[in-house]
C-alpha positions as CSV (number, residue, x, y, z in Angstrom):
1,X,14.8,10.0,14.3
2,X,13.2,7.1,16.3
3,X,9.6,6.4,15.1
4,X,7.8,7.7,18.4
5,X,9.6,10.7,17.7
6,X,8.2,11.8,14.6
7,X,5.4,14.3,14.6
8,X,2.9,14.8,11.6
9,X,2.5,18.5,10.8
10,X,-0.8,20.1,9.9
11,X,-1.0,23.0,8.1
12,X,-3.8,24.9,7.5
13,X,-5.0,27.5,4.6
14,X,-8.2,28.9,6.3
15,X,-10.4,31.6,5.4
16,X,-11.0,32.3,9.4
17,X,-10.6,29.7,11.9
18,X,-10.6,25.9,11.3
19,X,-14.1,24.7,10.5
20,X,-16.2,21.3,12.0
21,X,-14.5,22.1,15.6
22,X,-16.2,19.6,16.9
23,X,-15.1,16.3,14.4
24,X,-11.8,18.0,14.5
25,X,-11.6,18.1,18.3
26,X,-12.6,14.3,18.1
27,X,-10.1,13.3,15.9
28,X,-7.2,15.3,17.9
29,X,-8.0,14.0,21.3
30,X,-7.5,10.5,20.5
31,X,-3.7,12.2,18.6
32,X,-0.3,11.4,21.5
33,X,0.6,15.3,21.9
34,X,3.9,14.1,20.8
35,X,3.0,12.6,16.8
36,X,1.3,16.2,15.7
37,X,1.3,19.9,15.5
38,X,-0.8,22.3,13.9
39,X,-0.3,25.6,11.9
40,X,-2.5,27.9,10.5
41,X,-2.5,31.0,8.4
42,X,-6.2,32.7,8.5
43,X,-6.8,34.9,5.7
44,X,-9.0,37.3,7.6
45,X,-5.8,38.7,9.2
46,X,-7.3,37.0,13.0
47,X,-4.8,35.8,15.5
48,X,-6.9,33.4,17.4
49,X,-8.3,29.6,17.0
50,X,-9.8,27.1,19.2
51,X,-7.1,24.6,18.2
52,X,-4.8,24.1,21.8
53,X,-1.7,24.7,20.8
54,X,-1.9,25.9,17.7
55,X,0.6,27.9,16.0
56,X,-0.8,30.7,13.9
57,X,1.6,32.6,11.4
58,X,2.1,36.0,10.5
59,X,-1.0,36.9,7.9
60,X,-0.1,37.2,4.2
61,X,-2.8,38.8,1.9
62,X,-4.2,36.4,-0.4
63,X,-6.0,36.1,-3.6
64,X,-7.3,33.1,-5.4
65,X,-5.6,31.7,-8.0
66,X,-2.2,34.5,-7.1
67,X,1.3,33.4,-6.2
68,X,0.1,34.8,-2.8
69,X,-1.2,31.2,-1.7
70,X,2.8,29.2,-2.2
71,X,3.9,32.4,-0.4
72,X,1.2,31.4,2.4
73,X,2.1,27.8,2.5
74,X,6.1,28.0,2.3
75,X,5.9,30.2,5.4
76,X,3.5,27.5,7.0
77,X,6.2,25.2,5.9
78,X,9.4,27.4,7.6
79,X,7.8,27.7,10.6
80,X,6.5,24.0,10.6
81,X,10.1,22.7,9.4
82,X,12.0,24.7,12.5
83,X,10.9,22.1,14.7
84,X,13.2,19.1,14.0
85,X,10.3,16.6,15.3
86,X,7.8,17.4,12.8
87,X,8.4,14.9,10.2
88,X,5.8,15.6,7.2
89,X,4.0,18.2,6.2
90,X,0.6,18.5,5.2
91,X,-1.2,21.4,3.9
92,X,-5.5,21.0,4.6
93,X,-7.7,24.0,3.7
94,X,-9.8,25.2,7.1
95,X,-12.8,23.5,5.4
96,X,-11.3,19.5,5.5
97,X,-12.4,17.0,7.9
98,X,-10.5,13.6,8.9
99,X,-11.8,10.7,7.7
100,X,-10.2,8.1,9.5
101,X,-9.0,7.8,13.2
102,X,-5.7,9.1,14.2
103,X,-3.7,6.3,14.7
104,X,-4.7,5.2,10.9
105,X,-4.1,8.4,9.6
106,X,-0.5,8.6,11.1
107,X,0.0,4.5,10.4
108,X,-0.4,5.6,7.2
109,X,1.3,8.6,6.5
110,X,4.3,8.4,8.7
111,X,5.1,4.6,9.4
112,X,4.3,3.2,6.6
113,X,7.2,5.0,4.4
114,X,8.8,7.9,4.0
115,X,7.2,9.5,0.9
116,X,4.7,12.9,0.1
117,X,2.0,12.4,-1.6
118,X,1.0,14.4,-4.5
119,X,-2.1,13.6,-6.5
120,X,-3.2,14.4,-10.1
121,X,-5.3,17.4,-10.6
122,X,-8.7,16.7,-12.6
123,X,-8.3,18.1,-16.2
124,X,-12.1,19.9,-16.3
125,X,-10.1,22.8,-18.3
126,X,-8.6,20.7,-20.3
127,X,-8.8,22.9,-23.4
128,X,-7.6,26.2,-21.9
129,X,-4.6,24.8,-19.1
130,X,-2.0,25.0,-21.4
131,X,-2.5,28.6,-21.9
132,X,-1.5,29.0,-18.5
133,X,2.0,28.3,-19.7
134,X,2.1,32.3,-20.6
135,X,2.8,33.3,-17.4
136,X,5.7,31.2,-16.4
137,X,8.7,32.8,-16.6
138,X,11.3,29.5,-17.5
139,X,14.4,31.1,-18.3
140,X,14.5,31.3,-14.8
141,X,14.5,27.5,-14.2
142,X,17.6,26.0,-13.9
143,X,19.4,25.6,-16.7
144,X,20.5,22.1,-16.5
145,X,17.1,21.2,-15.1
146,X,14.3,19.8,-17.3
147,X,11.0,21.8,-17.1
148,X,8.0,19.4,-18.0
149,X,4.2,21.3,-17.6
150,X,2.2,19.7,-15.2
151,X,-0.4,20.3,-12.8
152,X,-1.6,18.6,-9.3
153,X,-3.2,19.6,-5.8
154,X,-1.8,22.1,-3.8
155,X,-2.7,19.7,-1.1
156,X,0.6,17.7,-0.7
157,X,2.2,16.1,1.6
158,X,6.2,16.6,1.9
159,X,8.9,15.2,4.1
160,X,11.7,16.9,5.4
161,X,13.8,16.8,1.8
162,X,10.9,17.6,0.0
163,X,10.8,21.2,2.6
164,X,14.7,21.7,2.1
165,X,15.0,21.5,-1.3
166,X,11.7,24.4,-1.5
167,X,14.0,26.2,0.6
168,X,17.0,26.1,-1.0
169,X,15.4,27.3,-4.6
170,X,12.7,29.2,-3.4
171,X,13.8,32.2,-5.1
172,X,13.9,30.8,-8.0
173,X,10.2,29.6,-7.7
174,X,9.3,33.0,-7.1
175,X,11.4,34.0,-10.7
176,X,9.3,31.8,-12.5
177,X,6.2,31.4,-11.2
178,X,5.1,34.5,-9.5
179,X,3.2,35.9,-12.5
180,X,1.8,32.9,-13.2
181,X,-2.1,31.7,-13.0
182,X,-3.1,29.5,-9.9
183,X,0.7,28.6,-9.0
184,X,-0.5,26.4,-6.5
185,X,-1.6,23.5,-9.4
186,X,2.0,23.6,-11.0
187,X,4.7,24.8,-8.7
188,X,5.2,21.5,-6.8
189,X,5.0,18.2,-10.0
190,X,7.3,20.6,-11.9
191,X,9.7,21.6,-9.4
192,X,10.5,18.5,-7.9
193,X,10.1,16.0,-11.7
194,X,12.8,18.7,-12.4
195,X,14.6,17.7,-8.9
196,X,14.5,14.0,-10.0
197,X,12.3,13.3,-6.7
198,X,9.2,13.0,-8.1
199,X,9.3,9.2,-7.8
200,X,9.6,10.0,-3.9
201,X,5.7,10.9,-4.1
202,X,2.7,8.9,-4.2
203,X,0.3,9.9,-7.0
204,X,-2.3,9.0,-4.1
205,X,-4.6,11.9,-2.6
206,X,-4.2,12.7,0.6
207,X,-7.1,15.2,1.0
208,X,-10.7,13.8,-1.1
209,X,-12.5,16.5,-2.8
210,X,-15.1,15.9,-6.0
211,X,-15.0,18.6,-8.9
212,X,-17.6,16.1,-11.1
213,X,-20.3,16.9,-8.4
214,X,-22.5,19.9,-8.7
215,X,-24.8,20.4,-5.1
216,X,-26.9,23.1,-5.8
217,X,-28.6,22.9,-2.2
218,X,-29.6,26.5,-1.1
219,X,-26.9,27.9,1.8
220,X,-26.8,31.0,3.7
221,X,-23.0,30.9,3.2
222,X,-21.9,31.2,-0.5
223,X,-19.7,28.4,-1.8
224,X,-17.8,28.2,-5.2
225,X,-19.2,26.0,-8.4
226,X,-16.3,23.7,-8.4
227,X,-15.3,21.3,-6.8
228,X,-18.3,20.4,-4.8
229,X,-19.3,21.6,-1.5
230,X,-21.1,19.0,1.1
231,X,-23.8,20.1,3.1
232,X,-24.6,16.2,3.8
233,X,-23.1,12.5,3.1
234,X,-24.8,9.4,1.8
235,X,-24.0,6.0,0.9
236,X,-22.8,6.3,-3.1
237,X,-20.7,9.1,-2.1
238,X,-19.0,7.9,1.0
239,X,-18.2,4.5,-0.8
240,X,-15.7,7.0,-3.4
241,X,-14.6,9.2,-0.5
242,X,-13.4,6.0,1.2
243,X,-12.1,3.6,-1.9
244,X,-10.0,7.3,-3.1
245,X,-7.6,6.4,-0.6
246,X,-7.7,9.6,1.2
247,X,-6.9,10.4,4.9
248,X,-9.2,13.7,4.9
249,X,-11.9,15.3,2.5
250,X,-12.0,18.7,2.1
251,X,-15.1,21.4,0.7
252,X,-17.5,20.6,4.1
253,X,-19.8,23.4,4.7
254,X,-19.1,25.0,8.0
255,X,-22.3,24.8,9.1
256,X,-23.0,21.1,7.9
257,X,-24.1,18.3,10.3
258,X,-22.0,16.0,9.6
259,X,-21.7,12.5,11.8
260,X,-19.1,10.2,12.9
261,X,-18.4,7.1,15.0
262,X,-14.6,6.8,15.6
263,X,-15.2,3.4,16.6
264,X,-15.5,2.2,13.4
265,X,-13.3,1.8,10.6
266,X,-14.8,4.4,8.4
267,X,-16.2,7.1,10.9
268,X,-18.0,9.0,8.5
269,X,-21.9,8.3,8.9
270,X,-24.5,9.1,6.5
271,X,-26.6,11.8,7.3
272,X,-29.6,13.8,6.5
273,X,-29.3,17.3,4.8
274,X,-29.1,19.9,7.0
275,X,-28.0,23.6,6.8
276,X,-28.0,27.1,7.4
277,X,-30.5,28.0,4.9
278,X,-31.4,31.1,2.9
C-alpha cells in the first residue's frame, strides 16, 4: 500500500457527540481527505455528529469498567478495518483534543513505522489490581499461549495485524475476559505478549491524560476524580503534556476555553480558567 494511500483511522468512544468542535474542526481541515476517517460510537444511543463524514456505528449499551466498552471498540475496529485504506487505528474518547498539527500527527504515526502504540497504565491501585485477576477466566486462553497479567490504556493504536489477529480470537477474548473488571486495562498487553507481537508496539502514549492531578475547580458538568479533568492549561503543565510524547490529550472539559495556534509547533496556548460554572 503506497504511503499516500494510507489513511489514519479515528475512533471515537463518546458519551454524546465529539467535544471541542471547534479545535477539532481546526485540526481536520488542514487533514488530505484521503490520510483519515473517523468513527464514532455515542453512548447516548444518538445517530448524529457535526464531524463531515463521519461514520457512526450501531449503539452498544455501555457501563464503566464492563466488557461492554472492548465490545464498543472491536465494532469501531470492524467497521474501521473494512476499508482497506485505513491503515491504523486509533481509539480517542469524545473528550480528547489534538495536540499537534495534522501533518505531524500522521508523520508520526503512520510514516514513521509501522507499529501501535500501547502505553503503561499508572499503578494508583497498586495494592488492590491483582485482585482483578478473579474475574479472568484463563482456561480459556490458549493453551500453548503464555498468559502474563498486565494492564495498559485502552487508548491504543493498532495496525492492520494488530485488528486481524483481535478478529481471529475474539471469541476467545470474550471467554476469558467478559466477567472481568475494567477489561479495557488488560485485554490488549496480555493478548498480544501472548501473540508474541508485543515488541510490535511502542510503550509511548498516544493520547496524554494525568491521574497524579486532582482540579477541584467548581463545573456545572460533573467530571470523575481520576484522572484529571482540564478546565484550563498553563505553562508547568503544557511542558509534561508536550515532553509525554503524545499526539492528543484527553479529559478536556466540554465547555473549556481552550486556545491554539496551529502555526506553531506546539499549538496548545496557555489560557485563563474559564467554565461553565455552578
Amino acid at each position: 500500500m503506497a504511503s499516500h494511500q494510507k489513511k489514519l483511522s479515528l475512533c471515537f468512544l463518546s458519551s454524546g457527540d465529539v467535544c471541542q468542535k471547534k479545535i477539532w474542526s481546526d485540526f481536520l481541515s488542514q487533514a488530505p481527505p484521503d490520510r483519515f476517517s473517523v468513527y464514532l460510537h455515542r453512548s447516548d444511543g444518538m445517530s448524529f455528529t457535526w464531524i463531515k463524514g463521519c461514520t457512526i456505528i450501531p449503539h452498544i449499551p455501555t457501563a464503566w469498567g464492563a466488557f461492554s466498552l472492548m465490545r464498543v471498540q472491536q465494532e469501531l475496529l470492524k467497521y474501521a478495518h473494512a476499508d482497506e485504506r485505513n491503515y491504523k487505528f486509533l481509539f480517542l474518547s469524545g473528550d480528547s483534543i489534538p495536540i499537534h498539527t495534522f501533518e505531524v500527527v500522521y508523520q508520526r504515526l503512520i510514516l514513521d513505522d509501522d507499529d501501535g502504540r500501547c502505553s503503561k497504565h499508572p499503578d494508583y491501585e497498586l495494592p488492590h489490581i491483582r485482585l482483578r485477576e478473579i474475574g479472568f477466566h484463563k482456561r480459556h486462553f490458549i493453551s500453548s499461549l503464555p498468559f502474563e497479567f498486565s494492564r495498559a490504556s485502552q487508548w491504543v493504536l493498532l495496525n492492520r495485524v494488530h485488528a486481524e489477529l483481535l478478529f481471529t480470537h475474539w471469541d476467545m477474548l470474550v471467554k476469558v475476559f467478559e466477567d472481568s473488571h475494567c477489561p479495557d486495562e488488560h485485554v490488549y498487553p496480555i493478548f498480544y505478549k501472548g501473540m508474541g507481537v508485543w515488541h510490535t508496539f511502542k510503550q509511548t502514549p498516544t493520547i496524554y491524560v494525568n491521574f497524579g492531578l486532582i482540579q477541584t475547580r467548581l463545573c456545572s458538568l460533573e467530571h470523575r476524580i481520576f484522572p484529571a479533568t482540564y478546565h484550563f492549561l498553563y505553562g508547568k503543565e503544557l511542558d509534561a503534556i508536550y515532553t509525554s510524547g503524545s499526539m492528543f490529550m484527553r479529559k478536556i472539559c466540554p465547555t473549556a476555553k481552550i486556545m491554539t495556534d496551529w502555526n506553531l509547533e506546539r499549538p496548545l496556548l496557555q489560557n485563563e480558567p474559564h467554565c461553565s460554572l455552578l
